[in-house]
C-alpha positions as semicolon CSV with decimal commas, in nm:
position;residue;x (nm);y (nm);z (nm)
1;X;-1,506;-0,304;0,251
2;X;-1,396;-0,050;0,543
3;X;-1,477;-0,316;0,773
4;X;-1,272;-0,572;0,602
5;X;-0,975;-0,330;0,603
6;X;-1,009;-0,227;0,935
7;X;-1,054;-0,588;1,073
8;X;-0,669;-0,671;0,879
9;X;-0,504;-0,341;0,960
10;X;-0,582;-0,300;1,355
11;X;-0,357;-0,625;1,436
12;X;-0,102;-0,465;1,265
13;X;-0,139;-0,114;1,396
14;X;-0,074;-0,309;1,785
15;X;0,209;-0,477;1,583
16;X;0,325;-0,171;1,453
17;X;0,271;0,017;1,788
18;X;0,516;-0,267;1,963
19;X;0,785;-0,222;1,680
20;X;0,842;0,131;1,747
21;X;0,858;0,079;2,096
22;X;1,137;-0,148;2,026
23;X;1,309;0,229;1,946
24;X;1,111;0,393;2,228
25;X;1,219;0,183;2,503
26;X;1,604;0,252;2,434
27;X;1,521;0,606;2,395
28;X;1,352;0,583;2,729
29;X;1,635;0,399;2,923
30;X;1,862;0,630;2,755
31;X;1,684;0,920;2,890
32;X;1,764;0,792;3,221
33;X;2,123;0,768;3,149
34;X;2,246;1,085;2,987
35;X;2,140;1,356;2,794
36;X;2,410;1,241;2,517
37;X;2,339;0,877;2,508
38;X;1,975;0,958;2,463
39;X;2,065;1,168;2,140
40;X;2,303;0,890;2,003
41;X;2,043;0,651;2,047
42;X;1,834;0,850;1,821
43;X;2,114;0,865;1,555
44;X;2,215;0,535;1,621
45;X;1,873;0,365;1,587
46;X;1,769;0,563;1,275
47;X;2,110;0,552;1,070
48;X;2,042;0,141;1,187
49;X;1,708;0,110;1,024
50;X;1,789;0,334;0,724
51;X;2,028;0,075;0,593
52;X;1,858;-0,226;0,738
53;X;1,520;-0,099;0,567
54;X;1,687;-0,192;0,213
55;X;1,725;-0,560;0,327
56;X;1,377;-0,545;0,493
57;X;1,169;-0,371;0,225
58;X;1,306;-0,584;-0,025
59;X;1,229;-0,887;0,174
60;X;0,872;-0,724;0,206
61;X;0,806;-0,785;-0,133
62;X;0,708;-1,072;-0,063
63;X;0,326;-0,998;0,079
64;X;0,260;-0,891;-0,347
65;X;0,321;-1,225;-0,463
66;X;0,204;-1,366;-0,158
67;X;-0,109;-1,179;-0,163
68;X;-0,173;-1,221;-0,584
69;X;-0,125;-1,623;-0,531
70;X;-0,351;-1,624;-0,272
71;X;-0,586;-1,409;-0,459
72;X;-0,560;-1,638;-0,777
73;X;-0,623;-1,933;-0,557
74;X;-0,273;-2,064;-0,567
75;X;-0,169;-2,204;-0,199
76;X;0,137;-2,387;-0,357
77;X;0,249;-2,075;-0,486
78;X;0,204;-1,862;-0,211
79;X;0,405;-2,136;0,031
80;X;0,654;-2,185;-0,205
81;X;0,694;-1,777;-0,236
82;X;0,808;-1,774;0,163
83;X;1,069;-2,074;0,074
84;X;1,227;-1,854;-0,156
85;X;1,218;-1,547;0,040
86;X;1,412;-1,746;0,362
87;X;1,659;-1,840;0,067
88;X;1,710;-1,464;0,020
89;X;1,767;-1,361;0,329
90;X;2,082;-1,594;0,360
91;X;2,156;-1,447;0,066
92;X;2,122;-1,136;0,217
93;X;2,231;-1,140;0,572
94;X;2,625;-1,128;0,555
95;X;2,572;-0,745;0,422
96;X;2,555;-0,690;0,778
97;X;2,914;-0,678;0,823
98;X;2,956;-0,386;0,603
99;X;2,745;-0,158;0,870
100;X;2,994;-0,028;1,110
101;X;3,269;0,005;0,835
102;X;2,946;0,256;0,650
103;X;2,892;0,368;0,997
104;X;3,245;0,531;1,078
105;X;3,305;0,669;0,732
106;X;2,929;0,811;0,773
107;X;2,986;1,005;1,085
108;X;3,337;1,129;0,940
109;X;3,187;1,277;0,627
110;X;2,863;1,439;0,844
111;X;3,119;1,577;1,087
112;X;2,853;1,495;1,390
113;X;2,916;1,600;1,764
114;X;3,222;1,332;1,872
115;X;3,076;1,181;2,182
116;X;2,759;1,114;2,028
117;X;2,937;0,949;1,720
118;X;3,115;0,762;1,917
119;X;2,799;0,643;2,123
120;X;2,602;0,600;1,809
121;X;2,896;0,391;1,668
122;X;2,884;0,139;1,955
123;X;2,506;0,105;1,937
124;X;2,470;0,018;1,568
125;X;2,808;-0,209;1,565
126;X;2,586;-0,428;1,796
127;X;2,269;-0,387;1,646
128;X;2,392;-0,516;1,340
129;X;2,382;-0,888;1,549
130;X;1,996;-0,828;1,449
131;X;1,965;-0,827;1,098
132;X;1,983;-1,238;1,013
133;X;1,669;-1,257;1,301
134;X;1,517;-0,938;1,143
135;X;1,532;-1,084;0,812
136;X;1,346;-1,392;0,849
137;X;1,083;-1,242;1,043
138;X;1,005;-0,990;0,781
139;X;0,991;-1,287;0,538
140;X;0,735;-1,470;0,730
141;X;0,520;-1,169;0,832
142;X;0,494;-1,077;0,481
143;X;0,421;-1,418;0,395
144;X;0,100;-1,387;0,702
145;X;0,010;-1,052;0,587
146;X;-0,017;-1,169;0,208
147;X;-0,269;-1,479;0,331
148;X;-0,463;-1,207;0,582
149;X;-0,319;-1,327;0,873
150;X;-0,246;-1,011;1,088
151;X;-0,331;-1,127;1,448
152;X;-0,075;-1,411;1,531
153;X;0,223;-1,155;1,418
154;X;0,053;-0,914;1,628
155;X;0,082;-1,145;1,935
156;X;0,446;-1,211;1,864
157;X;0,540;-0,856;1,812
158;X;0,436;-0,736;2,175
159;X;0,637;-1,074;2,327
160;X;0,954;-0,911;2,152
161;X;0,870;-0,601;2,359
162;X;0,844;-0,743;2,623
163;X;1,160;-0,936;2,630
164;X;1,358;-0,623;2,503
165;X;1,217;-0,480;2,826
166;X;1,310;-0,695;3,049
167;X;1,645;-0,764;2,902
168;X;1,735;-0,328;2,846
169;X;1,650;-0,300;3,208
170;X;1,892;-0,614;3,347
171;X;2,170;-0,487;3,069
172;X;2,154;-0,098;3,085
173;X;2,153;-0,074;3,467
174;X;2,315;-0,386;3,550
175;X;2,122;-0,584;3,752
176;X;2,136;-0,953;3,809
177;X;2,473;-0,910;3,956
178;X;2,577;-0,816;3,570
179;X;2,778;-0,515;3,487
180;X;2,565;-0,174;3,366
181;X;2,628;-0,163;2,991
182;X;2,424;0,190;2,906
183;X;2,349;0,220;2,559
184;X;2,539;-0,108;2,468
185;X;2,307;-0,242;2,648
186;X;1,989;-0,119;2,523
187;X;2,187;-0,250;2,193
188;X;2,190;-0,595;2,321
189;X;1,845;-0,621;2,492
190;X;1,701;-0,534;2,150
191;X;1,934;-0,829;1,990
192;X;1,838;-1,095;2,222
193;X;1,445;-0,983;2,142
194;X;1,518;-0,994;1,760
195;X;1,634;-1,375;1,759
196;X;1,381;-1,511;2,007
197;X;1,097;-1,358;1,785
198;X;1,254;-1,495;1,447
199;X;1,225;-1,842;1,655
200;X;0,881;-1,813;1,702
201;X;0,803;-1,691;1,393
202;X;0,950;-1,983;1,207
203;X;0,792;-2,218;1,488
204;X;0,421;-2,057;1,442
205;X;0,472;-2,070;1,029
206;X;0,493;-2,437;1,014
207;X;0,293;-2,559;1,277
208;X;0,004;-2,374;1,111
209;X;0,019;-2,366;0,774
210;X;0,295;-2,632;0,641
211;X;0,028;-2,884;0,539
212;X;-0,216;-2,580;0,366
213;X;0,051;-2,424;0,188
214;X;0,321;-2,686;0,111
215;X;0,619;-2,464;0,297
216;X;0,960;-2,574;0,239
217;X;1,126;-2,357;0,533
218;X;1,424;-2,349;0,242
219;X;1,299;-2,314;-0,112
220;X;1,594;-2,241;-0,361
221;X;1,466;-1,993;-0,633
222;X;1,553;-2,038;-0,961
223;X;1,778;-1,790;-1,116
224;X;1,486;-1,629;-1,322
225;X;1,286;-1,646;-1,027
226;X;1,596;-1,482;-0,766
227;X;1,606;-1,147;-1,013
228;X;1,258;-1,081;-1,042
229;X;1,215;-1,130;-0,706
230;X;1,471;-0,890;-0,695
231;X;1,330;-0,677;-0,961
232;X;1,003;-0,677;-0,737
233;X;1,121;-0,554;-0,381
234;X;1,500;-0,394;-0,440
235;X;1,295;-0,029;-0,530
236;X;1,068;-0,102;-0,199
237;X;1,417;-0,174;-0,035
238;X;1,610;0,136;-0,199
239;X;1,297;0,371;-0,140
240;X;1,245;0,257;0,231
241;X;1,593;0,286;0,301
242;X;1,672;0,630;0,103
243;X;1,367;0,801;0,307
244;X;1,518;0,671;0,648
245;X;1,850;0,774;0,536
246;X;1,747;1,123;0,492
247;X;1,578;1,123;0,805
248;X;1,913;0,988;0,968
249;X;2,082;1,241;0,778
250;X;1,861;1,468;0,894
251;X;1,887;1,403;1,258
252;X;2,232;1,398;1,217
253;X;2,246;1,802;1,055
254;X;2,017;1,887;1,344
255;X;2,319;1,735;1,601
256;X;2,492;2,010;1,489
257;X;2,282;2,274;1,612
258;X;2,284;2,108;1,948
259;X;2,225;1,842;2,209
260;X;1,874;2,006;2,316
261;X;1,801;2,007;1,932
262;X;1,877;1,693;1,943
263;X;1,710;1,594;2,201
264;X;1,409;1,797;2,092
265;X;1,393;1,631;1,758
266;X;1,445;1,311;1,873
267;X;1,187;1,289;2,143
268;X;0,904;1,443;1,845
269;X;0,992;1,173;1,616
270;X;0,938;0,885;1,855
271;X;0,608;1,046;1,918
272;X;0,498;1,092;1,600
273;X;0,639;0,706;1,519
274;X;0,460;0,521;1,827
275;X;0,129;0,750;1,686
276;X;0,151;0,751;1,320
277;X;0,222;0,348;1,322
278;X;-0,151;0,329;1,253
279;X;-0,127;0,486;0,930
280;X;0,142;0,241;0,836
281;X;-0,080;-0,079;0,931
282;X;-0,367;0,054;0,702
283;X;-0,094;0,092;0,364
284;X;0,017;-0,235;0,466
285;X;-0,288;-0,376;0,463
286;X;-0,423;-0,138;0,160
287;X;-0,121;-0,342;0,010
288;X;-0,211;-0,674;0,081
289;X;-0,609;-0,594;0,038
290;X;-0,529;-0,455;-0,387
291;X;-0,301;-0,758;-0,444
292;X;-0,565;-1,031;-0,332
293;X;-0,812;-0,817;-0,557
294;X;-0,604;-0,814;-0,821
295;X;-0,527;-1,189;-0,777
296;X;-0,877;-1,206;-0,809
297;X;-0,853;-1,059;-1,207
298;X;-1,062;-0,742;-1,018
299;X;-0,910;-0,435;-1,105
300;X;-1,202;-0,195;-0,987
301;X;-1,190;-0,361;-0,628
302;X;-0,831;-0,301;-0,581
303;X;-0,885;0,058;-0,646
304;X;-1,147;0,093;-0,454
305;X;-0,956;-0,075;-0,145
306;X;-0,710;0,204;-0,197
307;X;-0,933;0,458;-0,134
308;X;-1,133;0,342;0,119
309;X;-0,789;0,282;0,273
310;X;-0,719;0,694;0,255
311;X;-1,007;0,779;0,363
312;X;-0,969;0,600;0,667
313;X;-0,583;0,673;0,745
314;X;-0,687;1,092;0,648
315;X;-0,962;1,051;0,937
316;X;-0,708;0,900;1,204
317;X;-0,424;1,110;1,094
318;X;-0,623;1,443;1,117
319;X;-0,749;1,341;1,457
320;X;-0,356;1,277;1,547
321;X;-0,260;1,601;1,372
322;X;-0,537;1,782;1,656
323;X;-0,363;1,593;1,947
324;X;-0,036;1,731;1,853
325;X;-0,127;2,063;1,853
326;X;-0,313;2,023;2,203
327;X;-0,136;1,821;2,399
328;X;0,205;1,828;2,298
329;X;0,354;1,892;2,655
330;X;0,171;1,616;2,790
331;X;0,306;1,397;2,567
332;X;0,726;1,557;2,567
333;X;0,710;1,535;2,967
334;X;0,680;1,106;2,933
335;X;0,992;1,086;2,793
336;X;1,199;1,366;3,017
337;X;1,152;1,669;3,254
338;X;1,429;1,898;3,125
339;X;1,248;2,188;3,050
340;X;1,396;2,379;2,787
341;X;1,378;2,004;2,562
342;X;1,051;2,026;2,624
343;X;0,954;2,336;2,517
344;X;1,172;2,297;2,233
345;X;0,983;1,986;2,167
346;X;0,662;2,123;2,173
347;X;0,697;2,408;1,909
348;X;0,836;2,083;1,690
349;X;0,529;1,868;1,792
350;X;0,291;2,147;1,658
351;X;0,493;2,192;1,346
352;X;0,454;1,802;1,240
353;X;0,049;1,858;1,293
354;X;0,058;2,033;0,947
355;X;0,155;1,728;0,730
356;X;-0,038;1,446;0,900
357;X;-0,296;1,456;0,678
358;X;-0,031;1,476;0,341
359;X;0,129;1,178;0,488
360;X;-0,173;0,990;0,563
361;X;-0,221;0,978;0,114
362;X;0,156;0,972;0,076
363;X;0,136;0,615;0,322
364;X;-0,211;0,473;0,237
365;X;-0,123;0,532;-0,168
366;X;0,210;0,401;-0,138
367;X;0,140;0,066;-0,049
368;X;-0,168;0,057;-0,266
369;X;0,120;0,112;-0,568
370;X;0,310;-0,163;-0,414
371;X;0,064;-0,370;-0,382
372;X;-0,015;-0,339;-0,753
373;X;0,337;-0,387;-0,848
374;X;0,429;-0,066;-0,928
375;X;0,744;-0,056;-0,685
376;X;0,938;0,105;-0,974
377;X;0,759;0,402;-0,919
378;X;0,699;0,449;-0,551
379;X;1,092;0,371;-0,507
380;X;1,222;0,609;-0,769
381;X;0,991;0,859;-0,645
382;X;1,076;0,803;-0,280
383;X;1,439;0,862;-0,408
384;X;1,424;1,164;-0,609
385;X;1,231;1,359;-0,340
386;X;1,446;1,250;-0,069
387;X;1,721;1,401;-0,275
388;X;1,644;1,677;-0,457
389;X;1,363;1,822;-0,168
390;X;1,439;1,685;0,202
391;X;1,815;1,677;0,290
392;X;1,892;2,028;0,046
393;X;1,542;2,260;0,241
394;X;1,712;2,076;0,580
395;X;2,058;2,224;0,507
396;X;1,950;2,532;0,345
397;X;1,645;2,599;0,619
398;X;1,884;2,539;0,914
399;X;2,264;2,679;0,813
400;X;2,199;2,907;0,510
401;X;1,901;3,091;0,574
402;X;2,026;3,048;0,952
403;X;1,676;2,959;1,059
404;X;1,767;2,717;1,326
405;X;1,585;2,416;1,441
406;X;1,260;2,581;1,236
407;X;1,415;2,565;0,927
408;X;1,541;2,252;0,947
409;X;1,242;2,042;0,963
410;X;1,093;2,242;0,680
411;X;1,286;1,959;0,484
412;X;1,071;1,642;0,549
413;X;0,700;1,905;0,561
414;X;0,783;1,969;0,233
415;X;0,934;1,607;0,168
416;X;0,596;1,468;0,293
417;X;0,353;1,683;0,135
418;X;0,477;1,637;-0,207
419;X;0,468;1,269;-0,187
420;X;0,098;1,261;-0,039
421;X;0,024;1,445;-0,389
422;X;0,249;1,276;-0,648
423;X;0,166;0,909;-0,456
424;X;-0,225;1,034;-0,495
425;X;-0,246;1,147;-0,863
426;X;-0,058;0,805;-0,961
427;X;-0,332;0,627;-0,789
428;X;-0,584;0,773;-0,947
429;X;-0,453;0,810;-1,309
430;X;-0,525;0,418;-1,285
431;X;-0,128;0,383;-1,451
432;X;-0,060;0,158;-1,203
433;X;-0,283;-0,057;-1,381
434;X;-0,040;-0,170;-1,632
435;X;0,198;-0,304;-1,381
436;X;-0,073;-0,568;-1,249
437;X;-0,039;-0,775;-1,508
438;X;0,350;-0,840;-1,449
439;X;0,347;-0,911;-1,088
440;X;0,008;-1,122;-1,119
441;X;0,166;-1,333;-1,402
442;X;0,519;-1,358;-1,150
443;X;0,301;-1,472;-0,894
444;X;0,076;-1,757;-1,046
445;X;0,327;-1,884;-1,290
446;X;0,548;-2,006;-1,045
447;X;0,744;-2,300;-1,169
448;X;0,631;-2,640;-1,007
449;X;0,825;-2,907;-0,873
């Protein structure tokens, strides 16, 4: 059972890997440019993904009813399920255009440093040219992940990479005879990679698994179907993008404080995301692993895929927690060679070392919950904490008890550690239980033509 987990979720950790580097590469470039633009990139990037991560995540719901179809032996299902998903995100795509209007009033109300708002501002405007691409290539990697396909997307991830490479280094430098476009730029490179990768995504989908799965690339829900879809993914969506929020939010207090903070902060997150990416693989493919077993009318497997699945991610995430603690100079100095950022950075990488094994249970769990269909829970959860733990200990840590940089990130230790043990104790209560039924019944009675 390890080995079958293992042999879904290490495509997807290389998928995962080339995703975040997506992020890394413009934080890279942008460390070559100025101190400023490299912070705005940060702030840009994750106040981009915390509202594009409610379209996403609810698009991601797919890989449950996917996966349960599958399970149940239901191929007409399961293809018609990624029809209606491509339906949704027309549906959903023209809530792009509400971004930069959220983004200005956003940076008004946090009262962030002005040049870096303004920066930030210009990134995400053009980011938002992403979403529609995004969109559909969350629908169809859901739709692979939910069938135990985890190679091909794995291949087409690191393409994307490479074209955003290619394309940041003509557009932020200006080469080619083009003008150099700094962090608008970087913006656009990671566009033009975003729409070339939806291409090949829908190209790959059909020429492999049309006939199999009956896909209609455009399947038109019924109205029934459209809300529980809904009902299904929105609290993945709302709990995704609520826990990137606060970390935008987050990033955005610690502006205040400083550019090196900044800088600091920004430079031990995209460490910890090209490294912890692992851990996400395994709950995504914890998540697809329960919802085939439970497709299957086997309740006991699916739990035991869940823990097998934290065992695992607690191993690799301990080891990770180690490296942190070691090597964290090595790893600052790749990204700059300012001195005091680095040293900053390196108090911040040994203070994330605590909670990698929390987050490990809090990741692995999660998706096992999702994968059950209890998305309810993991999203209201996600929600609550995000509220009522990270963003108040980040404020109060930082500007009341005046603790600096330190107390700021005692918001998402906390944050994280009490979602490892509230996602764990669901798990094993076995509550989640009572949710299988729903989804499996959603999945397999799907109307026919």
């Amino acid at each position: 059972m390890r080995r079958e987990l293992i042999k879904l979720a290490w495509p997807l950790m290389i998928s995962n890997l080339a995703y975040v580097l997506l992020g890394a590469l413009d934080t890279w470039f942008m460390g070559r440019v100025s101190t400023s633009a490299l912070g705005a990139v940060g702030v840009g990037s994750m106040f981009f993904m915390s509202l594009t991560l409610i379209l996403r995540g609810t698009i991601s719901g797919g890989l449950v009813l996917v996966a349960k179809s599958f399970g149940a032996g239901d191929n007409k299902s399961a293809g018609h399920t990624l029809g209606n998903y491509l339906v949704l995100t027309i549906l959903l795509a023209p809530l792009a255009l509400l971004i930069p209007v959220i983004a200005k009033v956003y940076f008004l109300i946090t009262k962030a440093d002005r040049e870096i708002a303004r920066l930030a501002y210009n990134y995400i405007t053009i980011r938002a040219w992403e979403i529609p691409f995004a969109l559909i290539s969350q629908a169809v990697v859901s739709f692979m992940m939910g069938i135990g396909d985890s190679k091909r997307p794995m291949y087409l991830a690191w393409s994307s990479v490479i074209i955003n490479l290619v394309a940041n280094y003509i557009l932020v430098f200006g080469k080619l005879g083009l003008p150099a476009l700094g962090i608008k730029g970087a913006a656009w490179g990671t566009v033009i990679a975003q729409a070339l990768q939806a291409l090949c995504y829908i190209v790959t989908v059909r020429r492999l698994y049309a006939k199999q799965f009956q896909l209609q690339v455009f399947c038109v829900p019924t109205k029934k179907r459209f809300w529980e879809m809904l009902r299904l993914g929105l609290p993945i969506g709302l709990g995704d993008f609520v826990e990137s929020s606060a970390f935008a939010t987050f990033m955005t207090l610690i502006s205040r404080l400083g550019p090196i903070e900044l800088a600091a902060s920004q430079i031990a997150n995209q460490i910890n995301s090209l490294a912890f990416m692992p851990g996400f693989a395994l709950g995504t493919a914890t998540s697809s692993l329960v919802g085939r077993a439970l497709g299957e009318g086997n309740k006991a497997k699916g739990r035991l895929y869940g823990i097998v699945g934290v065992k695992v991610a607690i191993t690799y995430m301990a080891f990770l927690g180690l490296s942190y603690w070691i090597f964290p100079r090595y790893l600052a100095t790749f990204f700059l060679h300012d001195q005091v950022v680095i040293n900053c950075t390196v108090k911040l990488m040994r203070i994330i070392s605590i909670y990698q094994v929390f987050d490990a249970c809090n990741i692995v769990f999660r998706g096992a919950l999702n994968g059950a269909g209890d998305t309810k829970f993991t999203g209201m959860t996600t929600i609550l904490a995000a509220y009522v733990l990270f963003i108040p200990l980040t404020y109060l840590g930082a500007f009341v008890f005046k603790l600096g940089l330190i107390g700021a990130w005692l918001g998402p230790i906390v944050y994280l550690i009490s979602l490892g043990i509230i996602f764990g104790l669901r798990f094993l209560s076995g509550r989640w239980e009572d949710k299988t039924t729903e989804t499996l019944e959603l999945s397999v009675n799907y109307p026919r033509d």
